[in-house]
DRENFI-540068 format. One record per atom (N, C-alpha, C): residue in three letters; x, y, z. Coordinates in steps of 0.02 Angstrom, whole numbers, plus 50000, padded with zeros to 5 digits. Layout:
N
AlaXYZ/...
! end
This chain:
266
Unk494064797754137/Unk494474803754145/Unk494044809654166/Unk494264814554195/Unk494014820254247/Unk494354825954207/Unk494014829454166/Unk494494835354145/Unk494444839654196/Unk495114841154192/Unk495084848654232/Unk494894856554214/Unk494964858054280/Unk494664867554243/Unk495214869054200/Unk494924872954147/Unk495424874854104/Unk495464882554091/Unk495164885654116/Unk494884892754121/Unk494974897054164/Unk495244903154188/Unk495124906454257/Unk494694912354230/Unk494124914354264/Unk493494916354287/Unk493384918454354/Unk493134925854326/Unk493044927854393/Unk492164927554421/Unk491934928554468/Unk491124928754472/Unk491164935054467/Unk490434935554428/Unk490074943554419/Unk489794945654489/Unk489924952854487/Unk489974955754552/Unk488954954554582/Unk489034956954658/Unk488244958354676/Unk487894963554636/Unk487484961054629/Unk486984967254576/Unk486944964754517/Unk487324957454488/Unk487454957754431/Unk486684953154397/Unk486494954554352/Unk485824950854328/Unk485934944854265/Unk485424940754265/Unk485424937354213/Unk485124938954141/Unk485544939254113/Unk485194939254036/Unk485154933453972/Unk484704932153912/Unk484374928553882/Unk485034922453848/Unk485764927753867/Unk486224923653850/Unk486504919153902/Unk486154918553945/Unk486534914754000/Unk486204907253976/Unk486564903853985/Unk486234895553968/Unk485734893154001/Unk485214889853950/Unk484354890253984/Unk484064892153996/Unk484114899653990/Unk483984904954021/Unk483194906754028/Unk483024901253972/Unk482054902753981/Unk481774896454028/Unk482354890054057/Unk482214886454104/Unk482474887254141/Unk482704890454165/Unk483244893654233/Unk482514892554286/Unk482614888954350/Unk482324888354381/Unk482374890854463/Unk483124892354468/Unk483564892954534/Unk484344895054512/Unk484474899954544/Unk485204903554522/Unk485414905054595/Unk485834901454637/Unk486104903754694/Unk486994905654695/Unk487094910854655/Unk487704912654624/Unk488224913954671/Unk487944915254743/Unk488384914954812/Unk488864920554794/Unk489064925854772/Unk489434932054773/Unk489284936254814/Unk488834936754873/Unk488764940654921/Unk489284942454967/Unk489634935454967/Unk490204936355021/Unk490174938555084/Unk489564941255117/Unk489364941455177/Unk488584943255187/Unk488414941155240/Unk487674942055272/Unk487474937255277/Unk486704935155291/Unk486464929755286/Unk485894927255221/Unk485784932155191/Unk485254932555139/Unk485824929855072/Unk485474924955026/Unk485994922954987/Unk485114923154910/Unk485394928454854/Unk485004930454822/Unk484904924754755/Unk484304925354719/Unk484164918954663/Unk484174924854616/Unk484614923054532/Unk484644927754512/Unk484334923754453/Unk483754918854457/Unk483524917854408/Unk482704921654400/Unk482564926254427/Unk482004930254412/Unk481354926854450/Unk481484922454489/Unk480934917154527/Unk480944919954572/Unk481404924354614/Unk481084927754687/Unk481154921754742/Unk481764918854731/Unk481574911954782/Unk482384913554801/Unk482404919554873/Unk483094922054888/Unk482974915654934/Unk483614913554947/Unk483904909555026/Unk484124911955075/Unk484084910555136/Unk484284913155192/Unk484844906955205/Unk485464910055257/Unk485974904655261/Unk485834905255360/Unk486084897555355/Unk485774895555412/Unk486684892255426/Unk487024894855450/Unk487724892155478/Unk488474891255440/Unk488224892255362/Unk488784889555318/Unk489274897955311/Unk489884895955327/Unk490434900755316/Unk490454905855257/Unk490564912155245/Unk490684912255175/Unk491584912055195/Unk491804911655121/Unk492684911555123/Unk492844912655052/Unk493314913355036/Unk493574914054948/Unk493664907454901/Unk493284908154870/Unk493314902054824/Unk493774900054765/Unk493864897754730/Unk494314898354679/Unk493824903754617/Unk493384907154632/Unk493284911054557/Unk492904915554606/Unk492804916454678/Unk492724920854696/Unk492414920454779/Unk491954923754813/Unk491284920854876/Unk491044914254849/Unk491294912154904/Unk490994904154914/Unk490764904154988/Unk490314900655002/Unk490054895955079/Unk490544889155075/Unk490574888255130/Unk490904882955158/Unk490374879155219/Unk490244873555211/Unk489834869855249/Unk490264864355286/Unk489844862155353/Unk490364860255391/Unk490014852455429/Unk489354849955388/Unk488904844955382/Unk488414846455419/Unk488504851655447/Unk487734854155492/Unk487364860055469/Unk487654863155434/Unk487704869155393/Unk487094867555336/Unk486664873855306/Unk486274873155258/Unk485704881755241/Unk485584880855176/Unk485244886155154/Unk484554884355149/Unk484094888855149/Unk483514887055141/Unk483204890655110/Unk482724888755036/Unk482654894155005/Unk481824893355016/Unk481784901254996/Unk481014903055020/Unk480354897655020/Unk480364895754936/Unk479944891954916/Unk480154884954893/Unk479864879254872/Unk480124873354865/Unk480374878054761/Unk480814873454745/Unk481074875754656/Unk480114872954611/Unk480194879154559/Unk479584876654522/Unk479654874354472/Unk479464867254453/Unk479784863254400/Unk479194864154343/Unk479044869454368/Unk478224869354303/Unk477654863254274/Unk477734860154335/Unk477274854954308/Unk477664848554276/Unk478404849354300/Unk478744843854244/Unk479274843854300/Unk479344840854359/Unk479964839154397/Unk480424833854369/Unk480184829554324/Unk480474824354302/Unk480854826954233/Unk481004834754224/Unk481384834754158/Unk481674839754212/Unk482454838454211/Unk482794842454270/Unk483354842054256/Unk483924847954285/Unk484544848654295/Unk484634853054341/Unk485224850054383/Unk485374852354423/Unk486174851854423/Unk486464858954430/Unk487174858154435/Unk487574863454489/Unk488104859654507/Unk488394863154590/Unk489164864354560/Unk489374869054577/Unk490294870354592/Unk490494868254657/Unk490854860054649/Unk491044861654750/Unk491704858554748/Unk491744858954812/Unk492474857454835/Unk492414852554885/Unk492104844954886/Unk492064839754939/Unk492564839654974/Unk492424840655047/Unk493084839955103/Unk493034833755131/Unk492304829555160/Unk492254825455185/Unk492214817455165/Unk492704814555150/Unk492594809055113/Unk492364803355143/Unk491884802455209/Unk491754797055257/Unk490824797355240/Unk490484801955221/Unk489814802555218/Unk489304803655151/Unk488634801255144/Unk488514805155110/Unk488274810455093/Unk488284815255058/Unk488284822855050/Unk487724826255029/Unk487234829455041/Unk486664832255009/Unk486764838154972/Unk486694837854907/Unk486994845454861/Unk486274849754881/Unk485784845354861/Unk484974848054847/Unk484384843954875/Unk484054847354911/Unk483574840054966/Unk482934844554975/Unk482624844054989/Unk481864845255013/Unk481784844855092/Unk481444849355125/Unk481244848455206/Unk480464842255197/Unk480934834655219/Unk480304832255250/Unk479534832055205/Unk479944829655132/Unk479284828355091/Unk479554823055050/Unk479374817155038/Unk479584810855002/Unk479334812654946/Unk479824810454892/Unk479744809754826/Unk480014816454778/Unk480044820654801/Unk480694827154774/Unk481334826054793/Unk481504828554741/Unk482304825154723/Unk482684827154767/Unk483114823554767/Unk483804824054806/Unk484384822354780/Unk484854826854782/Unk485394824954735/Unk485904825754797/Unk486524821254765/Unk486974821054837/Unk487614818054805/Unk488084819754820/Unk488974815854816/Unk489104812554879/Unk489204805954851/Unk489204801854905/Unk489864797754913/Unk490234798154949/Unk490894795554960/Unk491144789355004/Unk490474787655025/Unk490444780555066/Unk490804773555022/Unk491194772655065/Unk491844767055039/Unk491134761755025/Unk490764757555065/Unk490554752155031/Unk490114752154976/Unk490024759654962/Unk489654762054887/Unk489984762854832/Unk490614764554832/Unk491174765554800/Unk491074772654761/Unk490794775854810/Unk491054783254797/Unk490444784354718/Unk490274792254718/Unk490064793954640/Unk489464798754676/Unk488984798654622/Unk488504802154647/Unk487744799354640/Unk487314804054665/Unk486804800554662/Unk486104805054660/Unk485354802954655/Unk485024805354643/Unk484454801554657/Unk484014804154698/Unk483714801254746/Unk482784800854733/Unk482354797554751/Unk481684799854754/Unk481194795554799/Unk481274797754836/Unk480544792654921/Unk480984787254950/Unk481824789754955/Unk482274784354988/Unk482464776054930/Unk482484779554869/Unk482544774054804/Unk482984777454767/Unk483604776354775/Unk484044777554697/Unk483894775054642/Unk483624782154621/Unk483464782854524/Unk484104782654506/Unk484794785154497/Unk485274784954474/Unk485784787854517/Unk486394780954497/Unk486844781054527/Unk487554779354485/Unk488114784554506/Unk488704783254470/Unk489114782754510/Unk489534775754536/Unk489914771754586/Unk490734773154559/Unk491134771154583/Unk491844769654558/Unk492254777254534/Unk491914783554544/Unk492234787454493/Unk492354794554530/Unk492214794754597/Unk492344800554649/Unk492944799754702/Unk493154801954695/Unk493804799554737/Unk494074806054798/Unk493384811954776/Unk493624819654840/Unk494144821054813/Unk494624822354785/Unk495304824554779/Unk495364827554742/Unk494794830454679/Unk494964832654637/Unk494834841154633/Unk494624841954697/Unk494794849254702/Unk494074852254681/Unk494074858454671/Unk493424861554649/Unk493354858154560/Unk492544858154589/Unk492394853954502/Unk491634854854496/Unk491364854254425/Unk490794855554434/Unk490434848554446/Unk489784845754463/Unk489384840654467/Unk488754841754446/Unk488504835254419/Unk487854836154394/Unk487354830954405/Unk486724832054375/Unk486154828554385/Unk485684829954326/Unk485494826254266/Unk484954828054214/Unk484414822254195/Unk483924824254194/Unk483384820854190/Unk482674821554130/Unk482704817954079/Unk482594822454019/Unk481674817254010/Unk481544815154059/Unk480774813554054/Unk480794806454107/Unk479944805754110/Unk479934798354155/Unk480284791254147/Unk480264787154185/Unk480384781354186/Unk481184781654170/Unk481564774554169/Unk482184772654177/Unk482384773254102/Unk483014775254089/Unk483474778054036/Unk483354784754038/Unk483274790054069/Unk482944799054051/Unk483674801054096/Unk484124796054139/Unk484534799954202/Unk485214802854162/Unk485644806754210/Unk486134808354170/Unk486754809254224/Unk487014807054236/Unk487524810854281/Unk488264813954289/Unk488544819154322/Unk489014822654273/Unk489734824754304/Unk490234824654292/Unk490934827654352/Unk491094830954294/Unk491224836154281/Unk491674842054273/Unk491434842154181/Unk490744839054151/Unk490444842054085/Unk490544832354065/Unk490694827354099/Unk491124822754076/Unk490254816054092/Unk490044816254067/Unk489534810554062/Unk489684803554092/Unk489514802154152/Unk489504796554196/Unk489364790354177/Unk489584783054179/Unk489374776454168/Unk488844775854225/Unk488224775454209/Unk487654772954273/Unk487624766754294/Unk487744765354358/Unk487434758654396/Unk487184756854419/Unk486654764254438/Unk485874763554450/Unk485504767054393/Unk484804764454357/Unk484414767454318/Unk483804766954331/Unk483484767554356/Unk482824765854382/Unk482224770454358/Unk481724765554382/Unk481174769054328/Unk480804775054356/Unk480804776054435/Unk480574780154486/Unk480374787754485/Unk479874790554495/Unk479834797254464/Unk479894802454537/Unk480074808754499/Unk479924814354550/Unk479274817654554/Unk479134821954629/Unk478734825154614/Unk478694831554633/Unk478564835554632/Unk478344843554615/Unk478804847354698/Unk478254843054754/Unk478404846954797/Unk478224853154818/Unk478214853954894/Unk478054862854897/Unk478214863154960/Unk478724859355000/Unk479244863755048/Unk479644866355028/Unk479984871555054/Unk480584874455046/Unk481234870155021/Unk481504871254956/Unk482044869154936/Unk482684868954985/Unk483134865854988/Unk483534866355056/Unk484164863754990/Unk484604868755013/Unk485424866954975/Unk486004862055047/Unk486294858155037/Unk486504857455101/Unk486644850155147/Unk485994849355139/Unk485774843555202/Unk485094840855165/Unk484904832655197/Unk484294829755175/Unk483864834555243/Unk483274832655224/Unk482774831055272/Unk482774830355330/Unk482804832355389/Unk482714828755461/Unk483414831355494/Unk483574835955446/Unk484544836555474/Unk485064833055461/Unk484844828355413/Unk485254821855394/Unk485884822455318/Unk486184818655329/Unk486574818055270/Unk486674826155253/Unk487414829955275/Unk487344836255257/Unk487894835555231/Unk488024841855179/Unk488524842455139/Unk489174845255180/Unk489834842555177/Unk490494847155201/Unk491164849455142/Unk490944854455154/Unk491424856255087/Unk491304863655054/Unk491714867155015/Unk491364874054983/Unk490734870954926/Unk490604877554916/Unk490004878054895/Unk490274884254852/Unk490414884354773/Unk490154890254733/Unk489704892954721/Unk489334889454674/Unk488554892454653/Unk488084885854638/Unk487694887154637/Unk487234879454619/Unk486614882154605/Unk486384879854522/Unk485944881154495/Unk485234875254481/Unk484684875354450/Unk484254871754438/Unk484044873454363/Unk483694870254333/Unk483224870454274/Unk482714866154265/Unk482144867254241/Unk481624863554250/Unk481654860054164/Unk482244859854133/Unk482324854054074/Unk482994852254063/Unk483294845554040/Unk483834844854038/Unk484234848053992/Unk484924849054010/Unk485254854853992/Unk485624848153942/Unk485724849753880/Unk486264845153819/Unk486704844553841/Unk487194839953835/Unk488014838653849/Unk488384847053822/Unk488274847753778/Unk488554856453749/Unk488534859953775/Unk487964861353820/Unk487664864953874/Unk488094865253915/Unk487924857153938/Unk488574859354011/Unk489254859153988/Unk489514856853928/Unk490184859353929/Unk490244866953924/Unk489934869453878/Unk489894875453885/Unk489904879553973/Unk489374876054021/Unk489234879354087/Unk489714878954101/Unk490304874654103/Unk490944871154142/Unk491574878654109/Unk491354878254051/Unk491994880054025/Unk491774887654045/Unk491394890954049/Unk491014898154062/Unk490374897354114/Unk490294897654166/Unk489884897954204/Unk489384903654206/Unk489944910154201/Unk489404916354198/Unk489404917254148/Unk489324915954093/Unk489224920454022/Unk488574923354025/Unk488344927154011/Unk487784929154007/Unk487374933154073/Unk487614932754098/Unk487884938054178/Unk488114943054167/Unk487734948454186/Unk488034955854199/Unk487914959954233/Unk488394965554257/Unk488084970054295/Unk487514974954287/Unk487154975554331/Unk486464980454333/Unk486704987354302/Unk486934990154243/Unk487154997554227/Unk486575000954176/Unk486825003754145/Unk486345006154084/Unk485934999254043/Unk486484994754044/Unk486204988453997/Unk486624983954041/Unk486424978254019/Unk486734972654040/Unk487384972353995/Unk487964968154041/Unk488354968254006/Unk488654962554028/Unk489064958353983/Unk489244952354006/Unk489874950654051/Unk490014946454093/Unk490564945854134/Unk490764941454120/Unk491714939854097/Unk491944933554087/Unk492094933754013/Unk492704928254012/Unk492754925253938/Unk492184921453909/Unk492104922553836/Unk491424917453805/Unk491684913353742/Unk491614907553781/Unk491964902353740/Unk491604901253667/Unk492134901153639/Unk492184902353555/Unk491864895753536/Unk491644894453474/Unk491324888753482/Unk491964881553429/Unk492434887053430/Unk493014882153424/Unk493494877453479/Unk493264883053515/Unk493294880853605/Unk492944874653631/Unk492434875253635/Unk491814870953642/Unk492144863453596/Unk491964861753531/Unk492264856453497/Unk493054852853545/Unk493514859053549/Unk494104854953564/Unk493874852853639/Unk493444855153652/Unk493204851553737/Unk492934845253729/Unk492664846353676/Unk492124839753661/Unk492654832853643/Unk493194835553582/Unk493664829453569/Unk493964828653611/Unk494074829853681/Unk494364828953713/Unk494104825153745/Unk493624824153771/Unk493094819153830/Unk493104812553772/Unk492804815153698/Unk492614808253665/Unk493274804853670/Unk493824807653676/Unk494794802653654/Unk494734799653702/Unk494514802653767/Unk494604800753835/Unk494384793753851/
! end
């Protein structure tokens, strides 16, 4: 089962900053919050200085606010490769999208042309049977088959990786913990091209579809976590004023539980 959004949320405006309450907030590695709504400069509001430049992708209105829209040729490129601190292999990575193209597979997060940094991607290829995936030197570390079907509209997706070797993978649709059918023992590594949102390597395998926001962390985020991210994305987001101040409902932590019995009934 695929829960749906249950929340309406708006995105915190441009200017708006991160604070200690935003989730992970001391592993926040990459924040591409996409609320610009126009130009080409697309800003990281996780304090890393690693802004993106957009290289073709639309902006348009999203369901919670500026979104890009990519059109499989389309892609961002951010300054520096993401810094996993010495630990690429304890990772999360999570995207808001809206898959349009259900014939290919999709690059959420890829590297320019360096084997062995991750690649994460939704892949909708019929003889794969659809799901997602997560990549390292052209070897699926983990893979979740049977459970993507494109139709379900904007949703969040995920990727967590909580140390080396096979059993550490995690994979995620809308806070909802994936059956794996790939687990492999394969590691990442560090990297130091430019992070690329979008497309693999070489121009290949590009993403078509909106694009909300899509974040990183250099440790895996708890199942709580991301229900929590799912159910409140910006909490802990606010505008630049006298103080920070928060944007959005903040889910109660009675909230949280009935999310939780809900996936376990499921």
């Amino acid at each position: 089962m695929i829960l749906p959004v249950t929340n309406s949320i708006v995105k915190p405006p441009v200017g708006s900053i991160v604070t200690p309450d935003y989730i992970g907030y001391d592993n926040l590695a990459l924040l591409l919050m996409l609320n610009e709504g126009g130009g080409d400069k697309v800003f990281d509001l996780s304090g890393n200085g690693n802004t993106a430049s957009r290289n073709g992708p639309i902006w348009q209105p999203g369901d919670t606010g500026p979104s890009l829209y990519f059109d499989g040729s389309d892609y961002i490129t951010c300054a520096k490769a993401v810094n996993y601190r010495g630990s690429p292999n304890t990772v999360t990575i999570m995207a808001w999208i809206n898959a349009t193209d259900l014939q290919n597979r999709m690059t959420i997060v890829g590297c320019e042309n360096e084997a062995g940094v991750i690649q994460f991607e939704v892949n909708t290829v019929v003889d794969l049977g659809g799901g997602l995936n997560a990549i390292s030197a052209g070897v699926y570390v983990a893979q979740a088959l049977q459970n993507w079907d494109g139709e379900i509209g904007w949703c969040l997706v995920g990727y967590t990786r909580s140390g080396t070797g096979a059993g550490t993978h995690g994979l995620w649709i809308n806070a909802e913990s994936q059956t794996l059918d790939t687990d492999a023992a394969n590691n990442f590594s560090q990297g130091s091209n430019p992070t690329v949102v979008g497309r693999r390597a070489a121009a290949s395998q590009g993403y078509q579809g909106g694009l909300g926001w899509v974040a990183i962390w250099n440790r895996a985020l708890s199942p709580d976590e991301i229900l929590e991210l799912y159910w409140n994305p910006f909490r802990g987001i606010g505008e630049r004023r006298g103080r920070a101040e928060l944007i959005g409902y903040v889910a109660a932590a009675a909230d949280i539980a009935v999310l939780r019995r809900r996936i376990e009934a499921a």
